[in-house]
Residue frames as a rotation matrix with the C-alpha (Angstrom) as fourth column:
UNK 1
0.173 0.560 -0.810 22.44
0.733 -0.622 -0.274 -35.07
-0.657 -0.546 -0.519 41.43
UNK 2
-0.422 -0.391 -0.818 24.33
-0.265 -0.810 0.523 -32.65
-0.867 0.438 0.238 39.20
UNK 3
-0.962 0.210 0.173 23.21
0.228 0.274 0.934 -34.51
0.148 0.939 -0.312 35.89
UNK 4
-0.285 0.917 -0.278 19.40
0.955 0.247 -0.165 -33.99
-0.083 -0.313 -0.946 37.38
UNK 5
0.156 0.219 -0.963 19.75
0.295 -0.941 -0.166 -30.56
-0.942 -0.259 -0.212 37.63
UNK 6
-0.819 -0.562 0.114 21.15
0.023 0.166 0.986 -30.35
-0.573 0.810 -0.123 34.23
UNK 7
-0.740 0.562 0.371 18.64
0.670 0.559 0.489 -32.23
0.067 0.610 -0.789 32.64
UNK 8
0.406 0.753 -0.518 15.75
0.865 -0.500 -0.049 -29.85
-0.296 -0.428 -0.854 34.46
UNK 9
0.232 0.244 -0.942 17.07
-0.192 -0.938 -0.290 -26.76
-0.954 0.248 -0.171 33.53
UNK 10
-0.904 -0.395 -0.162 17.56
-0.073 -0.231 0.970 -27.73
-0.421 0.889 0.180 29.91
UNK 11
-0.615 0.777 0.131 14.24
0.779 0.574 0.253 -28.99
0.121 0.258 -0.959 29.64
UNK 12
0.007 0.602 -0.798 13.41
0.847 -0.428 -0.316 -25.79
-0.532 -0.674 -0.513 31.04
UNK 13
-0.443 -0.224 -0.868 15.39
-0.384 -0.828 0.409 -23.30
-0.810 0.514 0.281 28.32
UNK 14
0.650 0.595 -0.473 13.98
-0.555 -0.053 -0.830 -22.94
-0.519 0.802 0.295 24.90
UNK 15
0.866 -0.263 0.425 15.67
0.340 0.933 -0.115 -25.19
-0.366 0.244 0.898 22.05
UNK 16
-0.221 -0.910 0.352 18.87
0.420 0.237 0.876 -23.02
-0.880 0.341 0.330 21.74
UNK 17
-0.441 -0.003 0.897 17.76
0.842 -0.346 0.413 -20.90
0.310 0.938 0.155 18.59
UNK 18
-0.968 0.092 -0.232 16.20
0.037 -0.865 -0.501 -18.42
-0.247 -0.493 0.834 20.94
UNK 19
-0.626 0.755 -0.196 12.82
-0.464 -0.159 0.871 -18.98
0.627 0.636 0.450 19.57
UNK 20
-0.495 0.501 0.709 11.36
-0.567 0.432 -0.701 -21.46
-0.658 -0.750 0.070 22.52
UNK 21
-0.794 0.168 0.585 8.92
0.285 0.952 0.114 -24.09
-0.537 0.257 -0.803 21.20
UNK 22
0.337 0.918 -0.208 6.15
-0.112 -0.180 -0.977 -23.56
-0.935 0.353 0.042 18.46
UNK 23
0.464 -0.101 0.880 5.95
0.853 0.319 -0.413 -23.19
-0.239 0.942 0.235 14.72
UNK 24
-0.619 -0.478 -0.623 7.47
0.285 -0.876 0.389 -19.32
-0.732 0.064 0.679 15.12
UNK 25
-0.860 0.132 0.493 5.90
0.397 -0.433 0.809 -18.07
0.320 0.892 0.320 12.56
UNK 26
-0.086 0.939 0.332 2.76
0.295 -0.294 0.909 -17.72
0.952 0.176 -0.252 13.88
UNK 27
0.296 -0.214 -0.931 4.02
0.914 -0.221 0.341 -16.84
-0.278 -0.952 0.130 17.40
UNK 28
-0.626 -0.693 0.358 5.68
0.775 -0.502 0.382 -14.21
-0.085 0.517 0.852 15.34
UNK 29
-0.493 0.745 0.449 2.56
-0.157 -0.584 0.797 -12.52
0.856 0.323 0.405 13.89
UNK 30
0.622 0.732 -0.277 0.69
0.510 -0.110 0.853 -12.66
0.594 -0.672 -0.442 17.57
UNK 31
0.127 -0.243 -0.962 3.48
0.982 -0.105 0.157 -11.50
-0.139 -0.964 0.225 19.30
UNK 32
-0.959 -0.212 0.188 4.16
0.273 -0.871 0.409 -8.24
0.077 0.444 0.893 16.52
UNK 33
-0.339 0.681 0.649 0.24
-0.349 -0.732 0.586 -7.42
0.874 -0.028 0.486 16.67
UNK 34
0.700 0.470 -0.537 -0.33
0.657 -0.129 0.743 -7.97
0.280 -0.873 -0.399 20.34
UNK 35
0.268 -0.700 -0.662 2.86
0.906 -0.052 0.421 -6.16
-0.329 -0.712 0.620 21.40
UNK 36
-0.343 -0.665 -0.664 3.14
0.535 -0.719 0.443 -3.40
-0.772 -0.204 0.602 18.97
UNK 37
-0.557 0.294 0.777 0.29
0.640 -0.445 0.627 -2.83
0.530 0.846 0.059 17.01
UNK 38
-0.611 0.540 -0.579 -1.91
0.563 -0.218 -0.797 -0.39
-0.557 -0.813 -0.170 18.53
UNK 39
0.317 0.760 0.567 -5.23
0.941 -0.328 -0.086 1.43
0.121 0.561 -0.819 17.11
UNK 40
-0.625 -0.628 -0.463 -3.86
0.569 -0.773 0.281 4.28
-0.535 -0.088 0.840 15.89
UNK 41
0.211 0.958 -0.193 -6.88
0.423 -0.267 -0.866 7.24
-0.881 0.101 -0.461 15.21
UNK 42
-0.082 -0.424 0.902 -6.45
0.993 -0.117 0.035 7.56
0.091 0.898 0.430 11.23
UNK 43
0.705 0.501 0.502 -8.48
0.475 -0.859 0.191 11.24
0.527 0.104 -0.843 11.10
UNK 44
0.895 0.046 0.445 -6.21
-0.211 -0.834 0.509 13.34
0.394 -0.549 -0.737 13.77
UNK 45
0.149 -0.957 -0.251 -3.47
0.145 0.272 -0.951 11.41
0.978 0.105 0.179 14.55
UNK 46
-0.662 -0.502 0.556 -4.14
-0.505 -0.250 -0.826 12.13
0.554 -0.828 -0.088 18.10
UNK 47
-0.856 0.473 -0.209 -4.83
0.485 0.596 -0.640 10.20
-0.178 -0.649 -0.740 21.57
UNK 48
0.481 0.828 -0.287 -8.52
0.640 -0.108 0.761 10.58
0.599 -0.550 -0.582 22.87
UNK 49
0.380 -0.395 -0.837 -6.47
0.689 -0.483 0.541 13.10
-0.618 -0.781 0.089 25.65
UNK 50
0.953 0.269 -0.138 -5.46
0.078 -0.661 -0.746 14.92
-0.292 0.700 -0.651 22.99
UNK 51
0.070 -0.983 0.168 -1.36
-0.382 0.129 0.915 13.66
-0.922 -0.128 -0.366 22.68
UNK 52
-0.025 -0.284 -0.959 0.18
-0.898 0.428 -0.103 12.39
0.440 0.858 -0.265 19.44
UNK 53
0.829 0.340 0.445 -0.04
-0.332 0.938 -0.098 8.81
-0.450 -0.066 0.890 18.87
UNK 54
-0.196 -0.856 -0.478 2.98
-0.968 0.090 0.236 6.94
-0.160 0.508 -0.846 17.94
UNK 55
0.800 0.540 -0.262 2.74
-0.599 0.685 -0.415 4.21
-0.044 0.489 0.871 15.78
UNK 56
-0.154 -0.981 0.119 6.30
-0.504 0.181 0.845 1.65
-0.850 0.070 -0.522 16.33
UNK 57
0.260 -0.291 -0.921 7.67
-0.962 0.010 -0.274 0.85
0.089 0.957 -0.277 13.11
UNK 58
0.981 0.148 0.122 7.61
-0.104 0.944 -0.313 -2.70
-0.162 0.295 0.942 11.78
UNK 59
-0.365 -0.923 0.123 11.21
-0.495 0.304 0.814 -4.36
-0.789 0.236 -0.568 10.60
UNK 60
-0.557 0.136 -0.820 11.86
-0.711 0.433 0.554 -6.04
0.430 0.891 -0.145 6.98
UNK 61
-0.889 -0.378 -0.258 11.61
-0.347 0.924 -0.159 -9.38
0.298 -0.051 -0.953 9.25
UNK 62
-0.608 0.788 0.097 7.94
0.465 0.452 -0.761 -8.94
-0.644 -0.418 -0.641 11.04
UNK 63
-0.198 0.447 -0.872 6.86
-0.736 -0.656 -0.170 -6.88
-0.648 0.608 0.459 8.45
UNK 64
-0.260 -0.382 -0.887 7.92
-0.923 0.369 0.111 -9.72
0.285 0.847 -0.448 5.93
UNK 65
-0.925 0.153 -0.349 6.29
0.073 0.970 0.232 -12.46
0.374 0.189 -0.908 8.55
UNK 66
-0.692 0.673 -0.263 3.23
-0.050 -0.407 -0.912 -10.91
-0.721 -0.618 0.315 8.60
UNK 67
0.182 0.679 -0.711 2.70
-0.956 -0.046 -0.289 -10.87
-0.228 0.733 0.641 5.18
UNK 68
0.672 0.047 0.739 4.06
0.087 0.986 -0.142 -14.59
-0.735 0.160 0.659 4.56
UNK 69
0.804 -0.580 0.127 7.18
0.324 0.248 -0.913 -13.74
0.498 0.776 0.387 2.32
UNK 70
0.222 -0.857 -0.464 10.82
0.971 0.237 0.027 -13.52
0.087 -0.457 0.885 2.80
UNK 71
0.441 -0.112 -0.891 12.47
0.638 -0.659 0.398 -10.68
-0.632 -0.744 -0.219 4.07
UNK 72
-0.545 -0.819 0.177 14.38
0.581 -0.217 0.785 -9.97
-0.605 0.530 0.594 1.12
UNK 73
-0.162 0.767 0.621 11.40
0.926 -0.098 0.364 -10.09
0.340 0.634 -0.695 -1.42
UNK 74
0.610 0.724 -0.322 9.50
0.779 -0.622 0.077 -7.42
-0.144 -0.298 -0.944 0.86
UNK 75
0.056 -0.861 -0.505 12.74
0.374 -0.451 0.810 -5.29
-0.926 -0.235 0.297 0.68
UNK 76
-0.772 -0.467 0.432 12.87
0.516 -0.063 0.854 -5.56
-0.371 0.882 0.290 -2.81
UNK 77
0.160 0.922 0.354 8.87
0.918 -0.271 0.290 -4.38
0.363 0.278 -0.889 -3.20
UNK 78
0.569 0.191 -0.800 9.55
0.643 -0.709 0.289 -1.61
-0.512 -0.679 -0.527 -1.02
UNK 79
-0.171 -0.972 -0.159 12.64
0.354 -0.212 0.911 -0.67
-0.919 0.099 0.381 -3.02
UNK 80
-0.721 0.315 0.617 10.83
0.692 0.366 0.622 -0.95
-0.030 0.876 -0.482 -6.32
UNK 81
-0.775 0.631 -0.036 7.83
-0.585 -0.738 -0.337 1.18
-0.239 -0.239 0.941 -4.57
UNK 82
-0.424 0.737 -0.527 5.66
-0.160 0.511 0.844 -1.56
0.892 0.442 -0.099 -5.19
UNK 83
0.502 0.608 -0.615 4.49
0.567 0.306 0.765 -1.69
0.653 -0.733 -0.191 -1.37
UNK 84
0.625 -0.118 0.771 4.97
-0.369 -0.916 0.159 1.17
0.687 -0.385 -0.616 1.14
UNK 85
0.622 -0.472 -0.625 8.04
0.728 0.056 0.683 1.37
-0.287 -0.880 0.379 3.51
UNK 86
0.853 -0.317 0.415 10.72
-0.190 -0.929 -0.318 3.71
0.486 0.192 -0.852 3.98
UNK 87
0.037 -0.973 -0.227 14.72
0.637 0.198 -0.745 3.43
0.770 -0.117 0.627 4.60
UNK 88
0.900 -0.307 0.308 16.55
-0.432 -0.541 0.722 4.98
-0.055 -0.783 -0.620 8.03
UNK 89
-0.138 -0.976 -0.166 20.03
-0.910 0.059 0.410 4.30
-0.391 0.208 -0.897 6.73
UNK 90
-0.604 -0.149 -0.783 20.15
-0.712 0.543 0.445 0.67
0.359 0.826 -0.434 5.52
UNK 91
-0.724 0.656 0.213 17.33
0.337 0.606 -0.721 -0.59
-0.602 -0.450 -0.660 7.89
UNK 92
-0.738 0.616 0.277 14.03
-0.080 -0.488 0.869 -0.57
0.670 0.619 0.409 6.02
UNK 93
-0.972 0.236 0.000 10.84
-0.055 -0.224 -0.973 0.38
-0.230 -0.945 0.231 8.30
UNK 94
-0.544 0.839 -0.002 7.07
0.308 0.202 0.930 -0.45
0.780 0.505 -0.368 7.66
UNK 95
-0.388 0.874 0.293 3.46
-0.921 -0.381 -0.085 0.77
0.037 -0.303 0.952 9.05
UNK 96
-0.686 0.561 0.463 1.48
0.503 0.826 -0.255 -2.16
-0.525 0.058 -0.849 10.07
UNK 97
0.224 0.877 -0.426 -1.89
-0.010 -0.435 -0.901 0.48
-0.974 0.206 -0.089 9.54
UNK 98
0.051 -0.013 -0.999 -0.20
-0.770 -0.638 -0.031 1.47
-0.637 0.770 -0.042 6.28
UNK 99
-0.880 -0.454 -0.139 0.50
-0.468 0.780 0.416 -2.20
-0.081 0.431 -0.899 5.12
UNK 100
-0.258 0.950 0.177 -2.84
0.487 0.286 -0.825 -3.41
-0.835 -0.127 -0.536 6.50
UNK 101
-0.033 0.608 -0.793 -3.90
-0.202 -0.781 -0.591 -0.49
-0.979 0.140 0.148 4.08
UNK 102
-0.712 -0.333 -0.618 -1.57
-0.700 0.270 0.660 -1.63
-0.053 0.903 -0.426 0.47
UNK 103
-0.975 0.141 0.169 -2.72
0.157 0.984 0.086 -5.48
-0.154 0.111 -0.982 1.37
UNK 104
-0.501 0.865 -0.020 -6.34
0.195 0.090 -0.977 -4.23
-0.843 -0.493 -0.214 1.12
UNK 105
0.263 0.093 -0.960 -6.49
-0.591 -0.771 -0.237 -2.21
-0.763 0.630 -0.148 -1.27
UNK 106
-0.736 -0.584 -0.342 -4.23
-0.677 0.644 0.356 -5.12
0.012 0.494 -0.870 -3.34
UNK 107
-0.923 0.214 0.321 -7.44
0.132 0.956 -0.261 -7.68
-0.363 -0.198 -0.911 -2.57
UNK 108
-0.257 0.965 0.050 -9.95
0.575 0.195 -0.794 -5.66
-0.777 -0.175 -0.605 -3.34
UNK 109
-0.150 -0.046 -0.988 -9.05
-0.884 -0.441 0.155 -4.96
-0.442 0.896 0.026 -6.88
């Protein structure tokens, strides 16, 4: 009986890396622009109600699996000023909008 239960809730937790089952990567990039991108009005910066809009700041790590390269790399562009982000002590922070913006701009030259 006890080994049954066991078995059923392990089968039931993710695999133990905290990630849960998939390829992550692409769970990654649906879960960072369903959850925390939001259409942010470029012109005014403000709601339809007339409130500021906050945009939530990206990390090296979804920032870095959004575009498809390692965290480090994207660190190092940013550092370099080759691709827009900005430092709060030793955490570096990205703009999806503003990234969305480089990566265009970067394709359509």
């Amino acid at each position: 009986m006890m080994e049954e239960q066991t078995r059923a809730t392990e089968s039931t937790h993710s695999d133990g890396n905290g990630k849960g089952e998939g390829n992550g990567a692409g769970e990654l990039v649906e879960s960072v622009l369903s959850a925390k991108v939001q259409p942010v009005p470029a012109a005014s910066g403000l709601s339809s109600r007339g409130q500021p809009v906050f945009e939530p700041v990206l990390d090296s790590e979804e920032a870095a699996g959004l575009l498809h390269i390692h965290p480090k790399t994207l660190q190092r562009l940013a550092r370099n000023g080759e691709i827009p982000g900005f430092r709060i002590g030793k955490l570096w922070g990205f703009r999806a909008s503003v990234l969305n913006e480089w990566l265009e701009s970067k394709t359509s030259s």
